[in-house]
C-alpha positions as a LaTeX table, in Angstrom:
\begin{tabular}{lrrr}
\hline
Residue & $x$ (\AA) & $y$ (\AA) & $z$ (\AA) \\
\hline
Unk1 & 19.66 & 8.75 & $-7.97$ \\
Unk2 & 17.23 & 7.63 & $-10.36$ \\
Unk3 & 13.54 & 6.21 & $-9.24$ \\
Unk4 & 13.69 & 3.25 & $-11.41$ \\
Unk5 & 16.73 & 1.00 & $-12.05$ \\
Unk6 & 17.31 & $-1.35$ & $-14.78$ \\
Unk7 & 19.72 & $-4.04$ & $-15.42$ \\
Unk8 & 22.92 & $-3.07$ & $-17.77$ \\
Unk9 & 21.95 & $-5.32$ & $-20.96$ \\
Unk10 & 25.65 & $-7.10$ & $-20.31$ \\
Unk11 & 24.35 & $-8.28$ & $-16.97$ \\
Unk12 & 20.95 & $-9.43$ & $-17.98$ \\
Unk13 & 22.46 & $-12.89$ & $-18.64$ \\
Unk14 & 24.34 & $-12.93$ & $-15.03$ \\
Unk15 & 21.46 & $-11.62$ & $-13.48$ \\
Unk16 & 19.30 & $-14.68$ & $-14.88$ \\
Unk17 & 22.06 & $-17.18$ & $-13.62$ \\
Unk18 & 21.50 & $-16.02$ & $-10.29$ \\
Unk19 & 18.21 & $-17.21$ & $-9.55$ \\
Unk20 & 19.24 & $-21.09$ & $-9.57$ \\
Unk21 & 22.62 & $-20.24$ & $-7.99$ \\
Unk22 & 20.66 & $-18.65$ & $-4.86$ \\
Unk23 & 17.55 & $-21.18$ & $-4.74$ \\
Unk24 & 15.26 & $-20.44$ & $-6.31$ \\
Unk25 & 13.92 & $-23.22$ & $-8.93$ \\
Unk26 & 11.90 & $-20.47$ & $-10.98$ \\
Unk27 & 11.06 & $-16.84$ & $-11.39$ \\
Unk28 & 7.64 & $-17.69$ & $-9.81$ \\
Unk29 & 10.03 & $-18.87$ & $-6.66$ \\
Unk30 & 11.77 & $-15.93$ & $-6.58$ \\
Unk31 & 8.71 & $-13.35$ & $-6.80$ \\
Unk32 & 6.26 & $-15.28$ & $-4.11$ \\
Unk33 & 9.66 & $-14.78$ & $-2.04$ \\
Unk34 & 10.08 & $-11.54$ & $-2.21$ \\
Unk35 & 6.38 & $-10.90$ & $-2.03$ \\
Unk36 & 6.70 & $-8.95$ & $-5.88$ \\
Unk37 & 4.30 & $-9.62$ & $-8.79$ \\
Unk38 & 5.84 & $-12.17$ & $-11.43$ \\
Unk39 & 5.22 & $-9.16$ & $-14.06$ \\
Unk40 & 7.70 & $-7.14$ & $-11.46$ \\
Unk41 & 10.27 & $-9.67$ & $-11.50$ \\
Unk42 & 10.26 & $-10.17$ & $-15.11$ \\
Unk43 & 11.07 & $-6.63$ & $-15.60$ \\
Unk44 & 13.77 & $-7.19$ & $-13.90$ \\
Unk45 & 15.81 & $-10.00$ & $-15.14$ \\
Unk46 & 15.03 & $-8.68$ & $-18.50$ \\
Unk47 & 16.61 & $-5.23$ & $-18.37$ \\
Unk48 & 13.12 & $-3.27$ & $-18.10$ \\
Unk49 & 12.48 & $-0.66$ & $-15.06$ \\
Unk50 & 11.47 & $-1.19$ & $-11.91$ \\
Unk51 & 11.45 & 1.02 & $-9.02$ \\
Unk52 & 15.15 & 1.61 & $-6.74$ \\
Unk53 & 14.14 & 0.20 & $-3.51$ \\
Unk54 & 12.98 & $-3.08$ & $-5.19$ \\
Unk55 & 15.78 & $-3.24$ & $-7.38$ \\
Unk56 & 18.01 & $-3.50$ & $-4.33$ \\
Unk57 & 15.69 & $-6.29$ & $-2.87$ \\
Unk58 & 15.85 & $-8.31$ & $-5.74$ \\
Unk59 & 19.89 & $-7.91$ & $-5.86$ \\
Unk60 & 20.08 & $-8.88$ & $-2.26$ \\
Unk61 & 18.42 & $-12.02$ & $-2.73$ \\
Unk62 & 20.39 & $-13.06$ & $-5.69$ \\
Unk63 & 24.05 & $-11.75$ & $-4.05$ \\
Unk64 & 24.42 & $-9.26$ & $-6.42$ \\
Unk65 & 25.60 & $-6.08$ & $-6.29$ \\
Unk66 & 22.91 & $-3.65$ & $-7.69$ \\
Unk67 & 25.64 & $-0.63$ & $-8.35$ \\
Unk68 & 27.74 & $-2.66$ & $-10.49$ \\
Unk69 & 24.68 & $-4.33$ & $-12.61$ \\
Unk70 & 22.37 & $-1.06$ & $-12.39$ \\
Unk71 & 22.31 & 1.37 & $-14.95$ \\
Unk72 & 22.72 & 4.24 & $-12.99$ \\
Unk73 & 22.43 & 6.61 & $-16.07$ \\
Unk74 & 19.06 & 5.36 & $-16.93$ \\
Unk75 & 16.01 & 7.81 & $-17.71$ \\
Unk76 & 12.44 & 6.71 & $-18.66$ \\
Unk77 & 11.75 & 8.18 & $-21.88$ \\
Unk78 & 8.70 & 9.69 & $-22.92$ \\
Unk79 & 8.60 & 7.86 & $-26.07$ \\
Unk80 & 8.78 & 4.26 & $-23.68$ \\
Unk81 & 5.78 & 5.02 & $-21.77$ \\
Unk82 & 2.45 & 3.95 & $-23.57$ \\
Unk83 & 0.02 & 6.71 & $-23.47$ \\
Unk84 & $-2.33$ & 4.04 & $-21.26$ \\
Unk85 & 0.43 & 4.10 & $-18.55$ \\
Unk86 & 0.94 & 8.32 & $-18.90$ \\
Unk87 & $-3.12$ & 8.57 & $-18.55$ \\
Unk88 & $-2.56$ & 6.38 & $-15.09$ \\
Unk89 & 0.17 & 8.08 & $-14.08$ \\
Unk90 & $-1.43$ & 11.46 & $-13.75$ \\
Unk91 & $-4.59$ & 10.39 & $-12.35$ \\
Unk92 & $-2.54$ & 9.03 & $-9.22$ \\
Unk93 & $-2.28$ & 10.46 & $-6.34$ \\
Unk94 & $-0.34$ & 8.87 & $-3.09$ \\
Unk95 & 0.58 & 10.15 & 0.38 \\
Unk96 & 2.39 & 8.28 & 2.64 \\
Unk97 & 2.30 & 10.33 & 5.99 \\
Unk98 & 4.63 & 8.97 & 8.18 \\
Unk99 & 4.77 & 5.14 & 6.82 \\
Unk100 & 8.00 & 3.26 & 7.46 \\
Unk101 & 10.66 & 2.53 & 5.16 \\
Unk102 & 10.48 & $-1.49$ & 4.26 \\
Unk103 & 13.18 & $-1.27$ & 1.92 \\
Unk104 & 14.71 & $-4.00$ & 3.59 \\
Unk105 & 11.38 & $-6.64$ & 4.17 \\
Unk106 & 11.91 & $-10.40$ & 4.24 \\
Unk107 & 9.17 & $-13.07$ & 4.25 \\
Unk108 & 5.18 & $-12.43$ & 5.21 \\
Unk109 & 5.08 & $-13.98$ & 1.54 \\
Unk110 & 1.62 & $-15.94$ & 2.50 \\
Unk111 & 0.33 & $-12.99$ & 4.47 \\
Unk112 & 0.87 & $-10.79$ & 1.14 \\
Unk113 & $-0.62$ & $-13.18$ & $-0.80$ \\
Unk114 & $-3.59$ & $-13.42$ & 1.14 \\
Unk115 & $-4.33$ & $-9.72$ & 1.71 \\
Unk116 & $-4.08$ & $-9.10$ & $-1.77$ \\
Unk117 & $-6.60$ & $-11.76$ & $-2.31$ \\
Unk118 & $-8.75$ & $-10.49$ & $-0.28$ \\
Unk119 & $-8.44$ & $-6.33$ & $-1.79$ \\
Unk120 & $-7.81$ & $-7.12$ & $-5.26$ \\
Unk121 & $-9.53$ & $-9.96$ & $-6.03$ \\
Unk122 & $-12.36$ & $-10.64$ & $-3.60$ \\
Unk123 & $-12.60$ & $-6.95$ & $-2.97$ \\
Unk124 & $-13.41$ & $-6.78$ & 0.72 \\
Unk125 & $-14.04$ & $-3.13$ & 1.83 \\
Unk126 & $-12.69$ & $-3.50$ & 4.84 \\
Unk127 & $-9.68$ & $-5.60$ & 5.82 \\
Unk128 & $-9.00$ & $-5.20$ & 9.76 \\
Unk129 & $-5.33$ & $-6.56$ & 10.78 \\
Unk130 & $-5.00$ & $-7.59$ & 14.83 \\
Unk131 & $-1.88$ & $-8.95$ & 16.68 \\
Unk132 & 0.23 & $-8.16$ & 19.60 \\
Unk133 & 2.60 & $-5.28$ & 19.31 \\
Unk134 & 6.07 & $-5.58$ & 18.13 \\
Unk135 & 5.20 & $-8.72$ & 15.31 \\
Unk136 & 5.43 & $-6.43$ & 12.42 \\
Unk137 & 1.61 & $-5.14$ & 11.47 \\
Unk138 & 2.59 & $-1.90$ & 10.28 \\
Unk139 & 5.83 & $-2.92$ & 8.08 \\
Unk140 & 3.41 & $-5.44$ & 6.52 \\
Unk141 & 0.92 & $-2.84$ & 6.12 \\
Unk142 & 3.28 & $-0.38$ & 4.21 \\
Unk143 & 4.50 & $-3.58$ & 2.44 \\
Unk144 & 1.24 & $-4.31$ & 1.20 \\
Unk145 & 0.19 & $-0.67$ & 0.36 \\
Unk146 & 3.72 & $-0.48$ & $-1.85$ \\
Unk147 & 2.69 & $-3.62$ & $-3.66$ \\
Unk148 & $-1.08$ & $-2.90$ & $-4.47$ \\
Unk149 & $-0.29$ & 1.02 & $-5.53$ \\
Unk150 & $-0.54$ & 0.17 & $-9.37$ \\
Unk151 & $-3.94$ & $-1.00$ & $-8.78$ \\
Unk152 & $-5.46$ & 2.29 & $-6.80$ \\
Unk153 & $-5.58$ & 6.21 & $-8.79$ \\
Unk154 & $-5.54$ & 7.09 & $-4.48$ \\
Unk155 & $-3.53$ & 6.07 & $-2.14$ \\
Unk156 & $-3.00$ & 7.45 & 1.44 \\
Unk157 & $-1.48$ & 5.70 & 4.85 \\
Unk158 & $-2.08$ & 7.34 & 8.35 \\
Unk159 & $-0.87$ & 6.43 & 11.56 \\
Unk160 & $-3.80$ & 7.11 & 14.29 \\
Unk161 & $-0.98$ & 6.83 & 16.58 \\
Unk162 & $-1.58$ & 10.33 & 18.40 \\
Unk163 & $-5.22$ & 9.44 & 18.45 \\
Unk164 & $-6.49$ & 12.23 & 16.16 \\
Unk165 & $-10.15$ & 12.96 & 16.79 \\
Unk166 & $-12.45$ & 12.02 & 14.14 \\
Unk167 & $-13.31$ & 15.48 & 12.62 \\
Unk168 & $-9.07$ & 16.23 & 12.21 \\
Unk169 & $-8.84$ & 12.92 & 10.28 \\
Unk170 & $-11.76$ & 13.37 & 8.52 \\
Unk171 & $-10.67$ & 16.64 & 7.11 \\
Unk172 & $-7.05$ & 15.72 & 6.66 \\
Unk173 & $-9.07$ & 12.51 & 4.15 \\
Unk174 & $-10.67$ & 15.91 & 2.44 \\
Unk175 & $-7.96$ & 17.87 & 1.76 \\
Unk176 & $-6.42$ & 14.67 & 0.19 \\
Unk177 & $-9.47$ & 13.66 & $-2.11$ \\
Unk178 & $-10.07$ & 17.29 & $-2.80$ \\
Unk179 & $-6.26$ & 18.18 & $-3.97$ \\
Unk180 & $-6.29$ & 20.65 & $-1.05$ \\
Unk181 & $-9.89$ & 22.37 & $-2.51$ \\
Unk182 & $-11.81$ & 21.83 & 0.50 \\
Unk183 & $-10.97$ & 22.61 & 3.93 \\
Unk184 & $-14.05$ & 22.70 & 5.59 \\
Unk185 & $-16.52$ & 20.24 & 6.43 \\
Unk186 & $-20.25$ & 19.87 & 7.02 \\
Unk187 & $-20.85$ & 19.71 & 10.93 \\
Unk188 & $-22.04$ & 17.08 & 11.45 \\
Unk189 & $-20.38$ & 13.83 & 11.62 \\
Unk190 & $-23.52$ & 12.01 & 9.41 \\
Unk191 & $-22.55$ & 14.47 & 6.83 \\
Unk192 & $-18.66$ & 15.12 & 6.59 \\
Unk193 & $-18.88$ & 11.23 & 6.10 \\
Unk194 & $-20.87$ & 11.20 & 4.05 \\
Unk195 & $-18.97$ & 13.72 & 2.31 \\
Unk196 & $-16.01$ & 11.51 & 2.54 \\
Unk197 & $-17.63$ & 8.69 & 0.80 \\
Unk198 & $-18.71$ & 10.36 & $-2.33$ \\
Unk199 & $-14.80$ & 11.10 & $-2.75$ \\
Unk200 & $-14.70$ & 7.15 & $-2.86$ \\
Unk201 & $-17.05$ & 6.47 & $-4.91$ \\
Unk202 & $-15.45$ & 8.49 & $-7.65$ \\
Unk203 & $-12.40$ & 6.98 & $-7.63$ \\
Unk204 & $-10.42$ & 3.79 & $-7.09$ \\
Unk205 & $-8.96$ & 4.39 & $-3.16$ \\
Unk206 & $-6.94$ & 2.57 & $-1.39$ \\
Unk207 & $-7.10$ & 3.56 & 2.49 \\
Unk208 & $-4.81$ & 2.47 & 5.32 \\
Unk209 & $-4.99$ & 3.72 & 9.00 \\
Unk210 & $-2.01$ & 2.13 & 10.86 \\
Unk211 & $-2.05$ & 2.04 & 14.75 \\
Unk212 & $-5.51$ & 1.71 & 15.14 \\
Unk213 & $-5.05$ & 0.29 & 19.66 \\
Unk214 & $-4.39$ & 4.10 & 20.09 \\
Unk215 & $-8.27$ & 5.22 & 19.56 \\
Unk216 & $-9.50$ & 1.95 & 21.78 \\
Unk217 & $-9.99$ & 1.24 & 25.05 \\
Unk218 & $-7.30$ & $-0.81$ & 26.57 \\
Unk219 & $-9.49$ & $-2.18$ & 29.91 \\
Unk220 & $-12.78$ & $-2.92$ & 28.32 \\
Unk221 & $-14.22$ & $-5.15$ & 25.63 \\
Unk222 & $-12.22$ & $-5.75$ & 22.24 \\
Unk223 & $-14.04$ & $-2.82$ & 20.11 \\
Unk224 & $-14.31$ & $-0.61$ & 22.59 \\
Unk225 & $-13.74$ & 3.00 & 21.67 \\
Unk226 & $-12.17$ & 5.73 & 23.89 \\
Unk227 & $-14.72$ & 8.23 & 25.04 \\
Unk228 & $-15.13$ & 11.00 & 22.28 \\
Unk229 & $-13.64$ & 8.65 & 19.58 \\
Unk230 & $-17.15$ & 6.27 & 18.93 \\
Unk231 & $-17.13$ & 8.11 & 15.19 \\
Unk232 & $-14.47$ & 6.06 & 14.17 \\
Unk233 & $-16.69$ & 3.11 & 14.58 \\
Unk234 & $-19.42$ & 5.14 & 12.67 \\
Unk235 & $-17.27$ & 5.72 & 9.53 \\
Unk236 & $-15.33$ & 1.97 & 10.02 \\
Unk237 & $-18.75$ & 0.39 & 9.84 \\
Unk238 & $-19.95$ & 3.09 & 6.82 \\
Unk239 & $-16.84$ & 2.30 & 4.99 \\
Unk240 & $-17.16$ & $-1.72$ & 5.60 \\
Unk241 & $-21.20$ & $-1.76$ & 4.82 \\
Unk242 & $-21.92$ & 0.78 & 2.45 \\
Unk243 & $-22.48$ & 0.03 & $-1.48$ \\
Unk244 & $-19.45$ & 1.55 & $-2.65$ \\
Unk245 & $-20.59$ & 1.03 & $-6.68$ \\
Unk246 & $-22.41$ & $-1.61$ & $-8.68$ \\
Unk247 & $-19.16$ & $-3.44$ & $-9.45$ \\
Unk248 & $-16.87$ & $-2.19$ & $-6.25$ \\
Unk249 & $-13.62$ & 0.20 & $-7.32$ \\
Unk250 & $-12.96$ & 0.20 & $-3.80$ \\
Unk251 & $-10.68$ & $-1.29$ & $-1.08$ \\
Unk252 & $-9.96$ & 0.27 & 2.28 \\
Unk253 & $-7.60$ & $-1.72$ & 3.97 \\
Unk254 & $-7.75$ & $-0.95$ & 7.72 \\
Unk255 & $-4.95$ & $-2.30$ & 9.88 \\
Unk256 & $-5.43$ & $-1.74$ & 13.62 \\
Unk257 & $-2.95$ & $-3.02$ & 16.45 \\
Unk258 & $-5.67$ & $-4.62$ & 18.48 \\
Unk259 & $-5.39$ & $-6.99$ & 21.30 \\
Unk260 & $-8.22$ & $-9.39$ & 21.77 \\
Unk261 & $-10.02$ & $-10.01$ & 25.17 \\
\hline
\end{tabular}
């Protein structure tokens, strides 16, 4: 099955006609629904790629069924991709670890919008995301990460679910940055991230640790770290405080499951 889907050109028109018949009073509607960039959209109901999983969102919301309107034969051509998009291509690199599938995601539009506010536009370099278990943090947080991947040359999601001590993360973040060229660190925490951040400055990263309750204490103060896990809160506070560039490339998003005292 192909990556990308697009609409068969004898749909296009059907596929338009859908968007008042389901609700929606504009394409604008329909994309702040979904939680999709207008641009995505677009694409869309105009015949142009867009990637499998949201193809099939998109045809759920208008009733349609995506195998009879897809064109399942459909190949990107070299020729169709600009040589700005094949330079960006290239220069990305993603890993997901173990990140949930949210092909099937409904609503959180407002959340969406406001987290990518908040990386994109205002770009805060550290987001922190708290709630009580079970409401949906780390869909949203996979949700997010798929949306804002176009805008990042790195990418990578961890679950700190098994509480992975500091130094095993750390070098797991090297390996990543370093395309698998460096496996061992300084030793000393100061350094290795230290180490870590010069990998950030180089490049525009987008970093997302998921399950963040697991390295916390659960019967003191919100904040508290387990004993032997107090360098997270070293390399949290480097990430959110240090000068990343003159005019910021960077956005780690953080999302912890966090209860508050």
């Amino acid at each position: 099955m192909p990556r990308s889907l697009t609409v068969r050109q004898e749909y296009v028109g059907k596929v338009k006609l859908a968007i008042r018949r389901n609700g929606f009073a504009s394409q604008k509607a329909l994309a702040e629904d979904a939680g999709l960039a207008l641009a995505t959209v677009s694409n869309f109901l105009t015949g142009k790629p867009v990637d499998h999983a949201t193809f099939e969102e998109l045809c759920q919301k208008l009733a349609l069924d995506w195998r009879e309107i897809a064109d399942l034969n459909f190949e990107v051509s070299s020729k169709a991709i600009s040589k700005d998009a094949q330079k960006i291509s290239t220069s990305k690199r993603q890993d997901w670890g173990e990140a949930i599938d949210v092909s099937v995601f409904y609503g959180r539009t407002e959340e969406l919008a406001t987290l990518k506010q908040w990386i994109v536009s205002d770009r805060c370099r550290l987001v922190t995301l708290i709630g009580m278990g079970g409401i949906g943090k780390t869909a949203l947080s996979v949700k997010l990460a798929q949306l804002l991947q176009d805008q990042f040359e790195y990418l990578i999601w961890r679950s700190l679910r098994n509480a992975p001590p500091i130094k095993e993360l750390l070098t797991d973040l090297q390996r990543f940055f370093s395309k698998q060229q460096e496996t061992v660190l300084p030793e000393s925490l100061d350094s290795q991230i230290s180490r870590l951040m010069e990998y950030l400055r180089s490049s525009r990263c987008l970093l997302v640790l998921d399950n963040a309750e697991s390295i916390l204490c659960s019967d003191e103060r919100a904040g508290a770290y387990r004993q032997g896990y107090e360098g997270y809160g070293q390399l949290l506070r480097c990430l959110g405080e240090t000068n990343h560039r003159e005019h910021p490339n960077l956005a780690e998003t953080h999302y912890s499951r966090c209860y508050l005292a």
